[in-house]
C-alpha positions in Angstrom: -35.4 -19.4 12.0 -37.3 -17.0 9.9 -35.0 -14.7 7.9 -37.0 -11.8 10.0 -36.2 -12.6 13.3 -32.7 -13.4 12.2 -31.7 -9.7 11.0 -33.7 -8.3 13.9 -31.1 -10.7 16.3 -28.1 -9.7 14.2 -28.8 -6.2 14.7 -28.9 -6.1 18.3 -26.1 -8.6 18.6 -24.0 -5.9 16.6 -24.8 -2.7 18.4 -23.7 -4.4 21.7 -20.4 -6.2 20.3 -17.4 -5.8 21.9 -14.0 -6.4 20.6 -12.5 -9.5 20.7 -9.0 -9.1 21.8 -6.4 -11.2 19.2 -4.8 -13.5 21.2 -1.5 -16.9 20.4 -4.2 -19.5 20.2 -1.8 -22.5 21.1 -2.1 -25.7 19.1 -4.2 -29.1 20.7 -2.8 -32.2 20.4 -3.7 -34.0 17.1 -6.7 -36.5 17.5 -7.1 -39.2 15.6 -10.4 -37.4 14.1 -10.9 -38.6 10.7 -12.0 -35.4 9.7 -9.2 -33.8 10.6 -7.2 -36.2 8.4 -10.1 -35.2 5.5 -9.5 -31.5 5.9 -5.8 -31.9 6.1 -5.9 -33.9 2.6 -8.0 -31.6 1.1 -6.3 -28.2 1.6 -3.3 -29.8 -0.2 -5.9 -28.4 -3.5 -9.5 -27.1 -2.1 -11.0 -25.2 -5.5 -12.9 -22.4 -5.4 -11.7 -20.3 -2.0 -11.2 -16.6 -1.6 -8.1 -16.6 0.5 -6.6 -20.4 0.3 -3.5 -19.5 2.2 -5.1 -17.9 5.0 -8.1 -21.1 5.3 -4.7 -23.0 5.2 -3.4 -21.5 8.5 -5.9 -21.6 9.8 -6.2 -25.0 10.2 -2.5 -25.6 10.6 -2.7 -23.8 14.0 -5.1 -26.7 15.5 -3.8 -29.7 13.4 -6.5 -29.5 11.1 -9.2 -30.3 13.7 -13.1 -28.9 12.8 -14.1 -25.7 13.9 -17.8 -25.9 12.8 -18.6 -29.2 12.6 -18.6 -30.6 15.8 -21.5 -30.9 18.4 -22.9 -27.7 19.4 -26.3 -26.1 20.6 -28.6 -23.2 18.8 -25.8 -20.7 19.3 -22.5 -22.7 18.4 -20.1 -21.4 16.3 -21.5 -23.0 13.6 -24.9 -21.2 13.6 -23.3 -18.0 14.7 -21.2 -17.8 11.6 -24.1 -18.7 9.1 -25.9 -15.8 10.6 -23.9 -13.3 9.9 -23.0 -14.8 6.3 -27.3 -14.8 5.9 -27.3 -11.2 7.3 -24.5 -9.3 4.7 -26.6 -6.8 3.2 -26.6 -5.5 6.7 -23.1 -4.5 5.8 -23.5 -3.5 2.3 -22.2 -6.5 1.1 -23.3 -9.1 -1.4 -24.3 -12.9 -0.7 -22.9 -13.8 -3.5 -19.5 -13.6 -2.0 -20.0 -15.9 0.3 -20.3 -19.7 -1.2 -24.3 -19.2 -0.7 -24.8 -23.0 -2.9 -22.5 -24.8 -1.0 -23.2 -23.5 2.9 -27.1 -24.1 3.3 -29.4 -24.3 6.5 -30.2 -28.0 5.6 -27.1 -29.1 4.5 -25.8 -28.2 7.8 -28.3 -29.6 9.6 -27.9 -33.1 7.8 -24.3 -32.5 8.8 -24.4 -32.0 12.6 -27.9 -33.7 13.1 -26.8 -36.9 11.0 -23.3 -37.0 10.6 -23.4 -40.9 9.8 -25.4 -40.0 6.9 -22.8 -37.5 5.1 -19.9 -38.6 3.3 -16.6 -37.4 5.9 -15.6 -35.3 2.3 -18.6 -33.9 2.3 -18.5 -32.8 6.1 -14.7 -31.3 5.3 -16.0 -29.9 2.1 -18.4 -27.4 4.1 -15.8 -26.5 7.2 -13.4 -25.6 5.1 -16.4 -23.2 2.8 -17.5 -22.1 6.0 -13.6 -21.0 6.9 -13.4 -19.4 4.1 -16.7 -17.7 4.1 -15.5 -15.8 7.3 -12.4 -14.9 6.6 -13.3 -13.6 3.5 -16.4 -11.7 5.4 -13.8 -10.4 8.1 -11.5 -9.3 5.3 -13.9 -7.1 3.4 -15.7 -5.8 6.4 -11.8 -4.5 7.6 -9.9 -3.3 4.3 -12.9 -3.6 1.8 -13.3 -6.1 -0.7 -11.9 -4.0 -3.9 -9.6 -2.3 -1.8 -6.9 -0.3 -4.4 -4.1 -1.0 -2.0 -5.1 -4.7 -0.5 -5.8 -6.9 -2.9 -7.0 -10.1 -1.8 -3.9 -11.7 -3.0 -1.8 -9.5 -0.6 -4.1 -9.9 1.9 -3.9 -14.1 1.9 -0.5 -13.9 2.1 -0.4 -12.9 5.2 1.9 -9.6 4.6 -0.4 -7.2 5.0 0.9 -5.8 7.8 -2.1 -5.1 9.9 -4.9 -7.3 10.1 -4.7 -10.9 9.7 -8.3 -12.6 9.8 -6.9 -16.5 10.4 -5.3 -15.0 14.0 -8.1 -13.2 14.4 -11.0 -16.2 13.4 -8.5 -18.2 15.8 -8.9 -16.0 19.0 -12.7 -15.9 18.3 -13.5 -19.6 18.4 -10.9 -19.5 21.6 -13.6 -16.7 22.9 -16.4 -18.1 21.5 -17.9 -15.3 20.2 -18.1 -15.0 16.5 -20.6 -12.5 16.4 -18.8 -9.9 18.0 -15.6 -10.7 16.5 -16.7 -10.5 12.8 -18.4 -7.3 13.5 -15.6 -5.7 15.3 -13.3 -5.9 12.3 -15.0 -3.5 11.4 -13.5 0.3 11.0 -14.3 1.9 14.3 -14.3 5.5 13.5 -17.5 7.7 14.0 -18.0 8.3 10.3 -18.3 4.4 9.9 -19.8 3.4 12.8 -22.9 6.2 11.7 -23.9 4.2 8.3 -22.9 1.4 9.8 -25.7 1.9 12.1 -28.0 4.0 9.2 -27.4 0.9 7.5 -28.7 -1.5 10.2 -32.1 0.3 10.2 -32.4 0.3 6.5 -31.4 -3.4 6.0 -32.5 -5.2 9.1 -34.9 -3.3 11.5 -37.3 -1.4 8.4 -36.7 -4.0 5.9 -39.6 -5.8 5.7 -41.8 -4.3 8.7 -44.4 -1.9 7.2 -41.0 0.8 5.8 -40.1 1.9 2.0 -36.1 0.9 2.3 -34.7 2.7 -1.0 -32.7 1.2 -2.8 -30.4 4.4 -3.6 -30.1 5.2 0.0 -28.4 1.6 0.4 -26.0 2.1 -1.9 -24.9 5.4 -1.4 -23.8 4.3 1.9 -22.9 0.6 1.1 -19.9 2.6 -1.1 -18.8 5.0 1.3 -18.7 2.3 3.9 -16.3 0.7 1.5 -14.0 4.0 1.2 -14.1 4.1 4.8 -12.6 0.7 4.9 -10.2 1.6 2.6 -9.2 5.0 4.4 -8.0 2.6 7.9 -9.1 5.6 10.0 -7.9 4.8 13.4 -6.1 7.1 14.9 -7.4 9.1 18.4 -5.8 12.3 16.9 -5.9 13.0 13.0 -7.1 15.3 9.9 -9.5 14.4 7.9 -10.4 16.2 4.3 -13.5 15.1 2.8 -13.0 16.3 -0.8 -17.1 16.2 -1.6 -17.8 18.3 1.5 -15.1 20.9 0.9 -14.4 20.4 4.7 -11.3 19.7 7.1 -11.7 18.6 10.4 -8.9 18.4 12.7 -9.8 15.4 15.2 -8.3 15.2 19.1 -9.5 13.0 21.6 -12.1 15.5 23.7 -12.6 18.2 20.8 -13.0 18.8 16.8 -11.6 22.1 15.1 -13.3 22.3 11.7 -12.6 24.0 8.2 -13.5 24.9 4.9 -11.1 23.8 2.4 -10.8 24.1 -1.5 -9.8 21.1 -3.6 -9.4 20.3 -7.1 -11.1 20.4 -10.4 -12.6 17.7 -11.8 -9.4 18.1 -14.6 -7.2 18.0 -12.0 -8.3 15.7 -8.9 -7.2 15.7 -5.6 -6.5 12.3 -4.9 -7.3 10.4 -2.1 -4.6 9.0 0.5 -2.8 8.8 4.5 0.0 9.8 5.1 1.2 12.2 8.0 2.1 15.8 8.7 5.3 16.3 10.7 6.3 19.8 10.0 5.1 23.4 8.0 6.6 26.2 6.8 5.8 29.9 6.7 7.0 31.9 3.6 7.6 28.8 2.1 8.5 27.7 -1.3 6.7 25.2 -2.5 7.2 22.0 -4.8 4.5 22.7 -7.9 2.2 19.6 -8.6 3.6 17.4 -11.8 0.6 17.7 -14.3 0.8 22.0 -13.6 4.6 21.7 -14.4 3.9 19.9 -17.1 0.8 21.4 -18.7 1.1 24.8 -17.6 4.5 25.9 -16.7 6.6 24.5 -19.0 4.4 25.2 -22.3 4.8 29.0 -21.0 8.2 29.0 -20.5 8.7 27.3 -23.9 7.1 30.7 -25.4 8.9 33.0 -23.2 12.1 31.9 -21.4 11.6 35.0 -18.7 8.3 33.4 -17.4 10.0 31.4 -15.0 11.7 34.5 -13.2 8.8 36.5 -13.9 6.1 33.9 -11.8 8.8 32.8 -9.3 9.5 29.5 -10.9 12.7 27.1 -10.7 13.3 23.7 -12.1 15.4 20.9 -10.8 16.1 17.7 -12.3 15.2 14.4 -9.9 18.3 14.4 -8.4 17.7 18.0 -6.9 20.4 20.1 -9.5 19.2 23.4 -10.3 18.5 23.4 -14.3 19.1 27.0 -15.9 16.6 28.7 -17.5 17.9 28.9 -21.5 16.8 28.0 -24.3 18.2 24.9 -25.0 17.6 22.9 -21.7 14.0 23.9 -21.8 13.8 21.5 -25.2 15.9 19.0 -23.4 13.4 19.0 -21.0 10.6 19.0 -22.8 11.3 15.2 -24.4 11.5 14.1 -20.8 9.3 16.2 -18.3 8.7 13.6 -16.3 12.4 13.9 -14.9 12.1 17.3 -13.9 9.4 19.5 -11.8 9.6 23.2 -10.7 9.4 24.9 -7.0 7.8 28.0 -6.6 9.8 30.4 -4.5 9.2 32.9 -1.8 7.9 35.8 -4.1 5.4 38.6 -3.6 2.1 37.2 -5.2 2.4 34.1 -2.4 0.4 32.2 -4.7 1.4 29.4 -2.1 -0.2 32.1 0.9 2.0 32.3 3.8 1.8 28.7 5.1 2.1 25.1 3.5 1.8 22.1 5.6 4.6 18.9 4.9 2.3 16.2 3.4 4.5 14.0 2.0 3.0 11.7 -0.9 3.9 10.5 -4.5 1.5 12.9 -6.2 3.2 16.0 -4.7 0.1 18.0 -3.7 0.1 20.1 -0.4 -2.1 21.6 2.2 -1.5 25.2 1.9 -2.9 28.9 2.8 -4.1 31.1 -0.2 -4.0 34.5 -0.1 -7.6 34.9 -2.0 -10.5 34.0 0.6 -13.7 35.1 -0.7 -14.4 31.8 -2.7 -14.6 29.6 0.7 -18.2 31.2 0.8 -18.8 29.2 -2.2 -20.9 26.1 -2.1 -18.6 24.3 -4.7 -15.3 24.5 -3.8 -13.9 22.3 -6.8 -10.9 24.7 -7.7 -7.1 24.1 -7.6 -4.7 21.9 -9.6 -5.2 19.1 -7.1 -3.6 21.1 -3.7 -6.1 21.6 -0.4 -6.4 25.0 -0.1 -7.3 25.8 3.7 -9.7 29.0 5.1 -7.8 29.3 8.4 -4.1 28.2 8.1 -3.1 30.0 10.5 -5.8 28.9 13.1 -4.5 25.4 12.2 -0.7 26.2 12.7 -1.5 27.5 16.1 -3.4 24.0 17.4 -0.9 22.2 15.7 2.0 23.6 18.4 -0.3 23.8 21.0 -1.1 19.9 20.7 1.9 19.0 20.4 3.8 20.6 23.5 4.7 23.5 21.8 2.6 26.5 23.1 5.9 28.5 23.4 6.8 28.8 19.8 3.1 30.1 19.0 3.7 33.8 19.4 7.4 33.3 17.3 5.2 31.5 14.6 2.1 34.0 14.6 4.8 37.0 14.0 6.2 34.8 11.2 3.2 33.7 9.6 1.9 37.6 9.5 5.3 38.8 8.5 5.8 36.5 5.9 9.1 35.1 7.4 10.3 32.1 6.7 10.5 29.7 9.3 10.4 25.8 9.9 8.2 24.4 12.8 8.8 20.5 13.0 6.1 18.5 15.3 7.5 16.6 17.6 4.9 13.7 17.1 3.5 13.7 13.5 -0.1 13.9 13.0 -2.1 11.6 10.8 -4.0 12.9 7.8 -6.3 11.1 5.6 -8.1 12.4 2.0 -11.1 11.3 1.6 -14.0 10.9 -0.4 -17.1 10.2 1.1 -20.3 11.3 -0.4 -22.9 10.9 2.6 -23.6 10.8 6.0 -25.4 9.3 8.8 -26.6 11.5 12.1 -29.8 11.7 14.3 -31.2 14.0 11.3 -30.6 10.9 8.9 -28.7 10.6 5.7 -27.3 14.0 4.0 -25.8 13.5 0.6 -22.6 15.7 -0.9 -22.2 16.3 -4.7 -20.0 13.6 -6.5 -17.8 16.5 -7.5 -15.3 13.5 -9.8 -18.3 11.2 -10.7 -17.3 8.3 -8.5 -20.1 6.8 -7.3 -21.4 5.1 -10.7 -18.1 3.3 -11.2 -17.8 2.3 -7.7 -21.4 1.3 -7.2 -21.6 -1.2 -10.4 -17.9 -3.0 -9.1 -19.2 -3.6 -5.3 -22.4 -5.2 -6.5 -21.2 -6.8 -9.8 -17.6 -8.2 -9.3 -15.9 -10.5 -7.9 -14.4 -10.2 -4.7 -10.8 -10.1 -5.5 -11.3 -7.8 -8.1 -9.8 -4.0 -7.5 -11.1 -0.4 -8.0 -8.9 2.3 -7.8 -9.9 5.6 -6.9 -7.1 7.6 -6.8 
């Protein structure tokens, strides 16, 4: 089959997949296959594989029988997987990754069309190169393949917690769709799913037929497919920040609210992460973010003791304890900041504004209100000490208890918020929020790019096309 015809397949096989529910695949009774016995012996050491312990499982679920080579027509399993292995770039992935020596269109051909021919090592060698082909395929097409919190060793191990590619491989050959299966491990949020698609014209429908396909345009979105894997987006109901495009969006099933945010300097990033909002505060007093406390806040109060009081400023050790404000605890301190940090109280600048939403992380940045506005009307929006500042907190506040079953509380919280009361509003179902990074993307108009506002791309770019796979970049 002419390498052609086999993207322009793949890509309409893909836009028609549907996903392949994971279901117990129950074990056969063991057959006295000798290739069985081949595979068996050689996963006791098999060289060279991406995720050993998950090939191993694999196997172990059907007694070591073949999954690929066995007798099958144009379409088998066999044939199905070496098409989408051929057809990676489709994905924004490398053929490199994927054993392309060892699993060749003739060698499996001499395999299934004269299996008396080839050694029964040689026959195991390629199933279990194949295995591993796909399950490393599924793996970076779900979490990414330099994932900063998946590594492939946690992955193969089966820990995870969330996706396990040798139960999901299993249900596929049970459903006998391999095609659909691999491409539905896939992130299926609308952000992905659009250069996912952008993608599929660039690297399979233009490619080769008469279109320029830039190079560029590939890899912009070959990496921010890659953060999308990372983000795990797949919630019906979430927030989203996109740090390049200075925007929020809060996401429910039938509608989108959007915003303008500010983020931070290139000095001080705002990092990239998911966690979950379950309550805000109005008035509130707010935790100040480690590298401020330490750079900023603690140099001035070194110089004048009354800066603290002055700006509104308290400072607790880790346990919580109130430390005073004298002379000599602020050189105690200053051997061993990392043990301490400072709140900012309730005071009349607000340099907080009058709301800050709960966003519990290890970095100890928040989504909060700010008092000044006229700078959302800027096009770069690159400005805090690593906190989201939000245009419309107040807008937010009010969807936030009106989504939740809450609609009551919304004229006690609107008095509150303009009063500058403080008042807790806990959700009774938390809402998901992921921080992003994303530098592009795909609609009906095409691709639009965002400024790389931290320099990202370079880094990220060179490790996805010039690494191996288990190797790890980390973004945040």
């Amino acid at each position: 089959m002419k390498r052609q015809s086999k993207l322009k397949l793949l890509s309409s096989i893909l836009i028609c997949a549907l996903i392949i529910p994971v279901a117990c695949v129950c074990k056969p009774a063991l057959a006295a296959n000798p290739l069985a016995v081949e595979i068996k012996k050689q996963l006791q050491s098999a060289p060279g594989l991406y995720y050993p312990k998950s090939v191993l499982r694999f196997y172990s679920r059907s007694d070591f029988q073949p999954s690929w080579i066995k007798q099958q027509g144009g379409m088998g399993p066999a044939w199905q997987a070496m098409l989408m292995i051929d057809c990676v770039l489709q994905f924004g992935l490398s053929h490199d990754d994927y054993h392309p020596k060892e699993l060749t269109y003739p060698r499996l051909h001499s395999i299934l069309d004269t299996p008396e021919k080839v050694k029964i090592a040689e026959q195991a060698r390629y199933e279990i190169l194949l295995t591993d082909a796909v399950l490393t395929l599924m793996n970076h097409l779900h979490y990414g393949k330099l994932n900063p919190e998946f590594s492939a060793t946690r992955i193969d191990s089966g820990q995870s917690g969330k996706f396990n590619a040798d139960v999901y491989l299993a249900s596929a050959m049970k459903q006998k769709d391999i095609l659909g299966a691999i491409a539905n491990a896939q992130p299926q949020n609308e952000l992905y799913a659009a250069l996912q698609r952008r993608m599929h014209l660039l690297k399979g429908q233009y490619d080769g037929d008469c279109y320029e396909v830039p190079v560029a345009e590939v890899r912009k979105i070959a990496i921010n497919m890659e953060r999308l894997r990372w983000a795990a987006i797949d919630e019906d109901s979430y927030i989203l920040i996109n740090i390049p495009e200075y925007t929020m969006i809060y996401k429910l099933p039938d509608t989108t609210y959007r915003y303008k945010v500010a983020v931070g300097k290139p000095q001080t990033p705002t990092p990239t992460l998911s966690g979950k909002v379950d309550y805000f505060v109005t008035a509130p007093d707010a935790r100040v973010v480690e590298s401020v406390f330490q750079k900023e806040i603690l140099p001035s109060t070194l110089k004048d003791i009354n800066y603290l009081k002055n700006s509104h400023y308290a400072i607790y050790d880790r346990n919580g304890q109130f430390i005073k404000p004298n002379a000599t605890n602020m050189e105690i301190i200053a051997r061993n900041p990392e043990k301490y940090y400072a709140r900012h109280s309730s005071g009349l600048d607000m340099t907080h504004g009058r709301l800050v939403f709960n966003l519990a992380n290890p970095y100890h940045i928040y989504l909060h209100d700010i008092p000044k506005k006229d700078f959302f009307e800027k096009n770069n929006r690159a400005l805090s000490n690593g906190c989201v500042w939000l245009s419309d907190a107040g807008k937010l506040g009010e969807q936030l208890l009106a989504h939740d079953g809450n609609a009551k509380n919304i004229t006690g919280f609107k008095k509150a918020f303009i009063k500058y009361q403080r008042k807790t509003y806990i959700l009774k179902k938390s809402v998901p929020i992921h921080i992003i990074y994303i530098t592009c993307a795909a609609g009906d108009w095409g691709l639009i790019t965002y400024e790389d506002v931290y320099h990202l791309d370079q880094n990220l770019e060179k490790a996805l096309y010039n690494t191996k796979p288990a190797l790890v970049m980390n973004e945040k």
